[in-house]
N, C-alpha and C positions, 0 to 999 in steps of 0.2 A: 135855439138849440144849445151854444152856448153855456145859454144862462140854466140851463137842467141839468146840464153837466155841472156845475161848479157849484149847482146845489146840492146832489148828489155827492161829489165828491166831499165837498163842506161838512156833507151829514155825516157821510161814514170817519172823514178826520175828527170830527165832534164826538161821536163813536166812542173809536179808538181810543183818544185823548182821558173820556171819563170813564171806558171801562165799565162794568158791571157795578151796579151799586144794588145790594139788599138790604133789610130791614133786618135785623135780629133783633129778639126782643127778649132774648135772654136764652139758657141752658133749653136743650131740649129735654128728656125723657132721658136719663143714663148719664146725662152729663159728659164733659168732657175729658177724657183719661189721660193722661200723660203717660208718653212711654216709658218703662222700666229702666232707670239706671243702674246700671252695673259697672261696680267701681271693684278694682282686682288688687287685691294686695295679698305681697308676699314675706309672711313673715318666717324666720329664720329663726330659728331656737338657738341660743347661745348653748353652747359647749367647750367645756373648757380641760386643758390637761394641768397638773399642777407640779413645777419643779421644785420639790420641798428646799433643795440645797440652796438655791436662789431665790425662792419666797417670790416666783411669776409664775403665772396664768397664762396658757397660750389660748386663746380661741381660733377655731380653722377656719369658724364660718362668718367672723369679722377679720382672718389674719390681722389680728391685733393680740397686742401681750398687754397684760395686766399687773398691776406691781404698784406698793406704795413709794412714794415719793415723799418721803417726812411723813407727815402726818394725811396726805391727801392720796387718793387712789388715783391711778393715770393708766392711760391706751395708748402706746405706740404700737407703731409697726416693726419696731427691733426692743431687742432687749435692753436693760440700762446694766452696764457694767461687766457684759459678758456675751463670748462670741458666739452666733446663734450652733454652731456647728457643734461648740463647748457645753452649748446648752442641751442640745439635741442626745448627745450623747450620756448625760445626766440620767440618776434614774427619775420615773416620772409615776403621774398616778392619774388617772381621767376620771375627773371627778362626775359625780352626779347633780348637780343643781346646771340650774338655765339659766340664772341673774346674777347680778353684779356676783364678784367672789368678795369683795367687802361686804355681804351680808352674810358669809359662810368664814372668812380667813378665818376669826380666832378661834373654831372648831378644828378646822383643817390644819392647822400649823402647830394643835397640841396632837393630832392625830398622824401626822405626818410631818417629823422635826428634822431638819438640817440633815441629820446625818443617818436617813431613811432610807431604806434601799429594800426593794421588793424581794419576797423570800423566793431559792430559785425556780419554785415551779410557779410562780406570779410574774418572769420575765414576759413582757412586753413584745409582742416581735416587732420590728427595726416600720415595717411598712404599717402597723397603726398607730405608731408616732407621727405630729405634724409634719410633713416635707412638701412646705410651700418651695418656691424659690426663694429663700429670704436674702437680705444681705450678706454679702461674705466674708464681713469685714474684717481686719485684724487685728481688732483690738484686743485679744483672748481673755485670759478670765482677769478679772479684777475685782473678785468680791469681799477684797482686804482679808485674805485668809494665809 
């Protein structure tokens, strides 16, 4: 009795051990599909406002400023040379393109020069200017003027 047990059991551990084995001989009829990946990107249109007096770019939706440095264009996250408060309160223009503003500056800076200021019925109201929390710092203006 034993011995019918232990080959019994034997069998079914043999079994177990190898599991189902089939034969596939290739795709059937329809093949095999793969489920749909879906990959989610969010892309973000730059926008930018332009402070002619200081020749920078804010974008809201990178909170980054734009502005050449010598000859090369740069992204901080503060201004270079002027207190964002100083800046804020500047007159400003919100431009129309989506890309770099080095591909738009030398249109923009003969269309809107240094000493630009919006006619009074083109004033800005205070809440569609950028108002990130920026830094507060106090360094105030320094644009050698």
């Amino acid at each position: 009795m034993n011995d019918k047990i232990s080959f019994v059991i034997g069998v079914a551990l043999l079994g177990t051990m190898t599991g189902c084995v089939g034969y596939v001989d290739g795709p059937r009829a329809g093949g095999y599909v793969s489920p749909p990946v879906v990959e989610t990107q969010v892309v973000v249109q730059d926008d930018y406002v332009y402070y002619p007096r200081y020749e920078v770019y804010y974008s809201s939706s990178r909170r980054q400023y734009a502005y050449r440095q010598g000859n090369a264009w740069v992204s901080r996250p503060e201004p270079r040379g002027v207190n964002v408060n100083v800046l804020m309160a500047s007159p400003s223009v919100h431009m129309d393109f989506h890309d770099s503003p080095a591909n738009h500056h030398t249109t923009v800076v003969k269309q809107y020069p240094k000493n630009w200021k919006p006619a009074a019925n083109e004033q800005h109201p205070k809440e569609q200017r950028p108002n990130d929390n920026h830094n507060d710092d106090k360094r105030g203006d320094h644009d050698g003027k």
